[in-house]
Structures are given as structure tokens and as C-alpha cells.
C-alpha positions as CSV (number, residue, x, y, z in Angstrom):
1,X,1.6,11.2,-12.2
2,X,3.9,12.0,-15.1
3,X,5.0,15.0,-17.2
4,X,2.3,16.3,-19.3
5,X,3.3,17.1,-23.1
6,X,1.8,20.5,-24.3
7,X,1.1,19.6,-28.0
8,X,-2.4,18.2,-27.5
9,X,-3.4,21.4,-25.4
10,X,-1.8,23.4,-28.9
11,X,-3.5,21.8,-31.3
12,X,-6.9,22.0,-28.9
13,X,-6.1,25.9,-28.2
14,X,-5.9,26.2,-32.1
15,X,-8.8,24.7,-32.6
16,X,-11.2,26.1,-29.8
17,X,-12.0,22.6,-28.6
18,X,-12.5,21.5,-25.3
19,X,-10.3,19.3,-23.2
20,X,-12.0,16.9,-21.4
21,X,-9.8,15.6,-18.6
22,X,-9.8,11.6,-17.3
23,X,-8.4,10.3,-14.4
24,X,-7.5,6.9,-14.2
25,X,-7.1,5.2,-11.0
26,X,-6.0,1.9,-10.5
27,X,-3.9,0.8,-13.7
28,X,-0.8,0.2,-11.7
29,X,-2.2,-2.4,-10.2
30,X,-3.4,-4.2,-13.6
31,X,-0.9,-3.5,-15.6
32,X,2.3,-2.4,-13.2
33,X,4.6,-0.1,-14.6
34,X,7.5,-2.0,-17.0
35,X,5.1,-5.2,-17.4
36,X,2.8,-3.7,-20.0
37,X,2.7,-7.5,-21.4
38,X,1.3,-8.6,-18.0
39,X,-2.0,-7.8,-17.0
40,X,-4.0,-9.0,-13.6
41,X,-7.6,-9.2,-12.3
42,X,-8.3,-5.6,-10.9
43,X,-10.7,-2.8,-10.5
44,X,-9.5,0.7,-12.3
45,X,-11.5,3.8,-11.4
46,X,-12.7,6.2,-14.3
47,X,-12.9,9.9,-13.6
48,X,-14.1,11.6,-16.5
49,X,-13.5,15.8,-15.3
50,X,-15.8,18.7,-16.6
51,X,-14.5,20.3,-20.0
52,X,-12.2,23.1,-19.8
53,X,-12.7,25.5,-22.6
54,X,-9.9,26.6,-25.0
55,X,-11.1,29.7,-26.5
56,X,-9.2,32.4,-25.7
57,X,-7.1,30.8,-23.4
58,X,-3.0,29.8,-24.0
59,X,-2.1,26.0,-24.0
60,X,0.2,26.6,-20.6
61,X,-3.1,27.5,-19.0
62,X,-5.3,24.8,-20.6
63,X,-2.2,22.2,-19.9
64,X,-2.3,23.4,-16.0
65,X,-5.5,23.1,-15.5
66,X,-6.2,20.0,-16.9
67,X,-2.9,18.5,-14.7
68,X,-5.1,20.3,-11.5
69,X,-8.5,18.4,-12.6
70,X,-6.5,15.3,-12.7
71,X,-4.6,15.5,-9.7
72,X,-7.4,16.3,-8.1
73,X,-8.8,12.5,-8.1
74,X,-5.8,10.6,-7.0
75,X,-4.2,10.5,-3.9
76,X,-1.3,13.2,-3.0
77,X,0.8,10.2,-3.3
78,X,0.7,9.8,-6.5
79,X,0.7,13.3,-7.8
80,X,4.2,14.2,-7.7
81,X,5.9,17.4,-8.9
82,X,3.2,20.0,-10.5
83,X,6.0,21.2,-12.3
84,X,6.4,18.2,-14.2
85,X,5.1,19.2,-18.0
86,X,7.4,18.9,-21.0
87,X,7.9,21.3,-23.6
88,X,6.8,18.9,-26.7
């Protein structure tokens, strides 16, 4: 799982809207990673987490806890570093 970028969970906090987080599981194996022109046969999983509300709450928390709720879907393989979020 990559970095997540925290200027979604900004504008969301701003706006007291909820984030609704989605796990996708599968994709690699449809459309591997530096082939995005190729695409196979394949089954891809759709996770669609409960919302996490914004109100009240600061976009490093909102940003965290959506990278939890997706991480907690895939396999431990796949997560990689929970440290990994960007700054933009």
C-alpha cells in the first residue's frame, strides 16, 4: 500500500464531510503495476469501509484512520510502512 496524500482529508476536515474508505483488492493482478496499458481477465475485491466523520477532528487523524480501515482488508503483505503518508 502506498503513501497517502493529506489534501483530500484537508479539504474533507474543512468541510465536515465524511470519508468513506475503499479497499481494493486484486488490481495488481489486472492491471500490474508499470503496465497500466495492459489489462487481464481477473477478479478485484471491493471493500467499501464505514464513514469516518470529520467534524471536529484534524486531517492527520482522519488520514490515519482511513490508512487503518484500509489496511485492515488486505493482507499484512501488502500493507507496508504505516508511516508512509505524504505531506501534500
Amino acid at each position: 500500500m502506498g503513501g497517502f496524500k493529506k489534501g483530500a482529508f484537508s479539504v474533507a476536515v474543512k468541510a465536515k464531510a465524511q470519508v468513506v474508505p475503499i479497499t481494493l483488492i486484486g488490481t495488481g493482478d489486472v492491471m500490474p503495476s508499470g503496465r497500466e496499458r495492459e489489462m487481464y481477465a481477473g477478479h478485484v475485491t471491493i471493500v467499501v469501509h464505514p464513514p469516518i466523520q470529520t467534524a471536529g477532528a484534524d486531517a492527520d487523524a482522519v488520514c490515519e484512520e482511513a490508512r487503518r480501515a484500509i489496511a485492515s482488508a488486505l493482507p499484512p503483505e501488502l500493507v507496508g510502512d504505516a508511516s508512509a503518508t505524504s505531506s501534500e
